[in-house]
C-alpha positions as CSV (number, residue, x, y, z in Angstrom):
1,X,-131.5,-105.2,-144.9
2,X,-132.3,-104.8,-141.0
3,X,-128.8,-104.7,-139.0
4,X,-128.5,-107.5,-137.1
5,X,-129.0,-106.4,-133.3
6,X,-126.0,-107.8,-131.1
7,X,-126.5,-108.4,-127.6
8,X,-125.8,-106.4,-125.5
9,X,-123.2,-108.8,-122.7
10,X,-121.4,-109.7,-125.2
11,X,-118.7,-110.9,-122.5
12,X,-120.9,-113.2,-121.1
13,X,-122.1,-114.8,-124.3
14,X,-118.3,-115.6,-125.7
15,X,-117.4,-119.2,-126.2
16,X,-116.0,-120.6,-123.2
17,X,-112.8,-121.9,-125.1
18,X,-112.3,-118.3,-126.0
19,X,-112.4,-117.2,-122.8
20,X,-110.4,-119.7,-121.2
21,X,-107.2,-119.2,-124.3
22,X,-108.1,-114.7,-123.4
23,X,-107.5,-115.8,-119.7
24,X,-104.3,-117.8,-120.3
25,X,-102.7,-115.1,-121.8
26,X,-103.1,-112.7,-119.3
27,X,-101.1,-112.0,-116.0
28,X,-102.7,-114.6,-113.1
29,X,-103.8,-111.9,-111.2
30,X,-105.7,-110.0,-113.6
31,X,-107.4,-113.2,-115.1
32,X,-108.7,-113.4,-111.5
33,X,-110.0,-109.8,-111.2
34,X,-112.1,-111.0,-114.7
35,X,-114.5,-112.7,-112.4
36,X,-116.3,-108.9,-111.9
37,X,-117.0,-108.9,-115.6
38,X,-119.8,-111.5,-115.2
39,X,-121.1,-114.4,-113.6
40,X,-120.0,-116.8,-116.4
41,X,-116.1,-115.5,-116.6
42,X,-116.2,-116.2,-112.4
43,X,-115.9,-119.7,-113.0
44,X,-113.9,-119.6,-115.8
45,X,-111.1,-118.0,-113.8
46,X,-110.9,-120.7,-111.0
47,X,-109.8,-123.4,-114.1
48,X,-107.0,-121.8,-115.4
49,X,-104.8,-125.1,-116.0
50,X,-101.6,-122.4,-116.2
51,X,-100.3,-120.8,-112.8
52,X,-97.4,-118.1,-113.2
53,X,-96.7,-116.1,-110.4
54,X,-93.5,-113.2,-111.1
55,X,-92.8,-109.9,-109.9
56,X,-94.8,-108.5,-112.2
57,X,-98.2,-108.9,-110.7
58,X,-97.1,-106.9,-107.8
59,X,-97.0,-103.8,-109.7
60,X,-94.8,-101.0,-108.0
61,X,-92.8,-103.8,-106.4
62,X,-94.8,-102.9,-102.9
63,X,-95.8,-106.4,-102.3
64,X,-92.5,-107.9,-103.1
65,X,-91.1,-106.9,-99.4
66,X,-94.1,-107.7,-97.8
67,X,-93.6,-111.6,-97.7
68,X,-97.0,-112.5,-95.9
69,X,-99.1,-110.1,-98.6
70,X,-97.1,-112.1,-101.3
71,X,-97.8,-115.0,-100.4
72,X,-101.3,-114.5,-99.4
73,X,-102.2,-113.6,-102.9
74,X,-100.9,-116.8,-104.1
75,X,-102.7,-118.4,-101.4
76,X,-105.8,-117.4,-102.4
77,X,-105.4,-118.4,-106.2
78,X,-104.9,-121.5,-105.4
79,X,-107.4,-122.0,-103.2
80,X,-110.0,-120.5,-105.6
81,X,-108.5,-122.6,-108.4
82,X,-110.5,-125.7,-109.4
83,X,-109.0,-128.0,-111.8
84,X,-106.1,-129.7,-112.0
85,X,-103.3,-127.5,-112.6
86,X,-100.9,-128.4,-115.7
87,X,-98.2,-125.8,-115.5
88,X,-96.8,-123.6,-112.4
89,X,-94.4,-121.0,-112.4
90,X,-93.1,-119.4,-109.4
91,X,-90.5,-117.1,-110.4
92,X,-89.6,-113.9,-108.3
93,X,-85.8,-113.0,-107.9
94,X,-86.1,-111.0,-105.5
95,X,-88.0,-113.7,-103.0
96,X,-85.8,-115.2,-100.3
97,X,-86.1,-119.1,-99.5
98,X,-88.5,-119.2,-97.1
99,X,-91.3,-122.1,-95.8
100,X,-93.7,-121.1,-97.3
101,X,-92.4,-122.1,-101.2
102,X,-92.8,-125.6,-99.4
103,X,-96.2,-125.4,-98.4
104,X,-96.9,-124.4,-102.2
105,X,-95.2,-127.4,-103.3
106,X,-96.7,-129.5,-100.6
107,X,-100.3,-128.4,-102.1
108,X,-99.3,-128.8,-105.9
109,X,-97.7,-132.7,-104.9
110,X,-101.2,-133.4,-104.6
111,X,-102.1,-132.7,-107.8
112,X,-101.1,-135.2,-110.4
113,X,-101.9,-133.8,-113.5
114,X,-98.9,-131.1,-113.5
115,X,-96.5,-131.3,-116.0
116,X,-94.3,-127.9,-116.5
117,X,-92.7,-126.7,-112.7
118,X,-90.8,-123.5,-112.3
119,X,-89.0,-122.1,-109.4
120,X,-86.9,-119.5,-109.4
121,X,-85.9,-117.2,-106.7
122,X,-82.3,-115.6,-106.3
123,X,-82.0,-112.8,-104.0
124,X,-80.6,-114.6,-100.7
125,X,-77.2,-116.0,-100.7
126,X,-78.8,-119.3,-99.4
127,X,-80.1,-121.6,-101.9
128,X,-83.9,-122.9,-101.0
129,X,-83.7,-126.5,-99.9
130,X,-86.6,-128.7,-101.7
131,X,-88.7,-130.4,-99.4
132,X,-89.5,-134.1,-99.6
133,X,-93.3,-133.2,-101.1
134,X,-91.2,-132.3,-104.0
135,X,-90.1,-135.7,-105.6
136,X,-93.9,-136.6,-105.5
137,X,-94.0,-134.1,-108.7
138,X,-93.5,-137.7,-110.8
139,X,-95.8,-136.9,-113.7
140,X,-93.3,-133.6,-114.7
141,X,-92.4,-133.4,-118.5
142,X,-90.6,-130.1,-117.7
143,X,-88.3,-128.9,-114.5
144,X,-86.6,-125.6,-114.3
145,X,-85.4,-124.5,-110.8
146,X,-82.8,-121.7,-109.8
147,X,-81.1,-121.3,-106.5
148,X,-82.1,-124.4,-105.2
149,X,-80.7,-127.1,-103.1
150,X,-81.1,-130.7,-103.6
151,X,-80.6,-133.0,-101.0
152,X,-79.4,-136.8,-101.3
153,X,-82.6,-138.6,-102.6
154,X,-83.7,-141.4,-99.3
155,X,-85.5,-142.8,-101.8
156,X,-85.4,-143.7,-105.4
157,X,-88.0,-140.8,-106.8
158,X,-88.8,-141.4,-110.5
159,X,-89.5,-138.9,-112.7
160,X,-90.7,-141.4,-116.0
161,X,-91.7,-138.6,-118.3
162,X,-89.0,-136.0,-117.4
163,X,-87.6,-135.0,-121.1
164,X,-86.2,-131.3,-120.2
165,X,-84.0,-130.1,-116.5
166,X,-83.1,-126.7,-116.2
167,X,-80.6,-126.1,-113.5
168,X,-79.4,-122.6,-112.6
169,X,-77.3,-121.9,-109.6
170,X,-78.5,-124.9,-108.0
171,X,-76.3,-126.9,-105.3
172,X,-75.9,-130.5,-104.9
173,X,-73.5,-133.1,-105.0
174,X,-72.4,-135.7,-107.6
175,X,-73.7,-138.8,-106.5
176,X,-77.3,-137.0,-105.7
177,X,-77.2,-135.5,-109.6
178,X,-76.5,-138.4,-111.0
179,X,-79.1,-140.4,-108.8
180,X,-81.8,-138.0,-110.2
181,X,-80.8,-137.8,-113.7
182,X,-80.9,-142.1,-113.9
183,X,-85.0,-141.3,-112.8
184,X,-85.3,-140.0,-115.5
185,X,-85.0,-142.0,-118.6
186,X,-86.7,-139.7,-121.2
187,X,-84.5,-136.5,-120.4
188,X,-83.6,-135.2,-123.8
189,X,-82.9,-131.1,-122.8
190,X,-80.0,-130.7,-119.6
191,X,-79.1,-127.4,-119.0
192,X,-76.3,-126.9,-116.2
193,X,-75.9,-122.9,-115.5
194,X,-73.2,-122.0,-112.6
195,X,-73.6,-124.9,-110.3
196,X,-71.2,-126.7,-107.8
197,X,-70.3,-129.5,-110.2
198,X,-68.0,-129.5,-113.0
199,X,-69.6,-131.1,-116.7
200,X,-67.0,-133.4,-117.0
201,X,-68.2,-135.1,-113.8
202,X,-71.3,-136.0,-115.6
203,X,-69.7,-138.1,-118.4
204,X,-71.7,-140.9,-117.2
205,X,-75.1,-139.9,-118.2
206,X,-74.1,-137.8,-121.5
207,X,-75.2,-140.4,-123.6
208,X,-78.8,-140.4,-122.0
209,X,-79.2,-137.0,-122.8
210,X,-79.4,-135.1,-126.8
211,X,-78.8,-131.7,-125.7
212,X,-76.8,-130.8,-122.8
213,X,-75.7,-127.1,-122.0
214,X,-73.7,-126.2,-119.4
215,X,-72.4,-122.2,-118.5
C-alpha cells in the first residue's frame, strides 16, 4: 500500500472552524501575528468574535508604562477586526484611568452583538468614571468591572438580558445601584467586592437576584 502523500501547507488547508477555535485559545496578540503563517489564517484573525487584552501580551511588562504603545496595539486590533465582536476583556491592573478606555468603549457601543464586557484596571487610587457610550452596551448577558465609577444614570438605560454583575472596588451611590440593578430584570449572579455601599442597603432588590456575594 502506497502512503498517502499529505500536502505539504497543511496550515493553509485546515478547516476554518479549526482554525478559528486554535485562534480563540491563544493570547490576542499572537492570534494576530498568525496572519504570517498564510494567506488564509490572515483573514481568519480579523474575526476573532473574543477580544482579551491583559498584561500578559506585553511580555516583559515594557509596554505596560508606555500608555500610547499600549493602547496603540489595541487600536490596531480593533481596527483590523472584522466581525461583530461577542466578548471583550480589558483587564490590566496596572493601567491608570485614562481617556482612552472611553474611546474603546465608544467604538465597542457601536457594536451590538457583544455580550460578555470586562474592565478591570486598579493601579491609580482614582476609580475610572464610565462614559455615557457605556449604557449603550444593552445587549450584555455578562458585566464585570473593577475600579470603576458609576455616575447617576440621566436616563433609564436597560440592560434586558443582563443575568450576571461583577462589581469590584467600584464607587457609586445607592440610589444610582439600585436604578441599574431594576434595568436589569434577568440578573441571576450579583457579586459586590469592597465597594462604598453596605449589602444591607440593597435589601430591596435581593429577591430579584439567586446568588448574591458580597466581600
Amino acid at each position: 500500500m502506497k502512503a498517502q502523500c499529505l500536502p505539504l501547507d497543511i496550515i493553509s488547508n485546515l478547516p476554518s472552524s479549526i482554525i478559528q477555535t486554535i485562534l480563540t485559545f491563544l493570547p490576542i496578540r499572537d492570534a494576530f501575528r498568525t496572519s504570517i503563517l498564510s494567506r488564509k489564517w490572515r483573514y481568519h484573525c480579523a474575526n476573532i468574535p473574543k477580544l482579551e487584552f491583559n498584561e500578559g501580551m506585553w511580555r516583559g511588562g515594557a509596554a505596560l508604562h508606555d500608555k500610547h504603545k499600549l493602547f496603540l496595539d489595541m487600536y490596531t486590533i480593533l481596527l483590523l477586526h472584522q466581525c461583530p465582536v461577542l466578548e471583550f476583556s480589558l483587564s490590566i491592573p496596572e493601567l491608570r484611568s485614562c481617556c482612552e478606555i472611553n474611546l474603546i468603549i465608544l467604538y465597542l457601543s457601536r457594536n451590538t452583538a457583544l455580550e460578555k464586557f470586562t474592565l478591570c484596571i486598579g493601579m491609580s487610587c482614582q476609580s475610572h468614571k464610565l462614559p455615557t457610550s457605556f449604557f449603550s452596551l444593552q445587549n450584555l448577558t455578562h458585566l464585570k468591572l473593577q475600579k470603576c465609577l458609576i455616575p447617576p444614570l440621566a436616563t433609564l438605560s436597560r440592560f434586558g438580558r443582563l443575568t450576571s454583575l461583577c462589581l469590584y472596588e467600584v464607587v457609586t451611590t445607592k440610589s444610582t445601584l439600585l436604578q441599574f440593578l431594576s434595568c436589569c430584570p434577568l440578573i441571576r449572579n450579583f457579586t459586590l467586592v469592597r465597594t462604598n455601599i453596605r449589602i444591607f442597603k440593597l435589601v430591596l432588590i435581593i429577591y430579584l437576584i439567586k446568588d448574591l456575594h458580597s466581600i
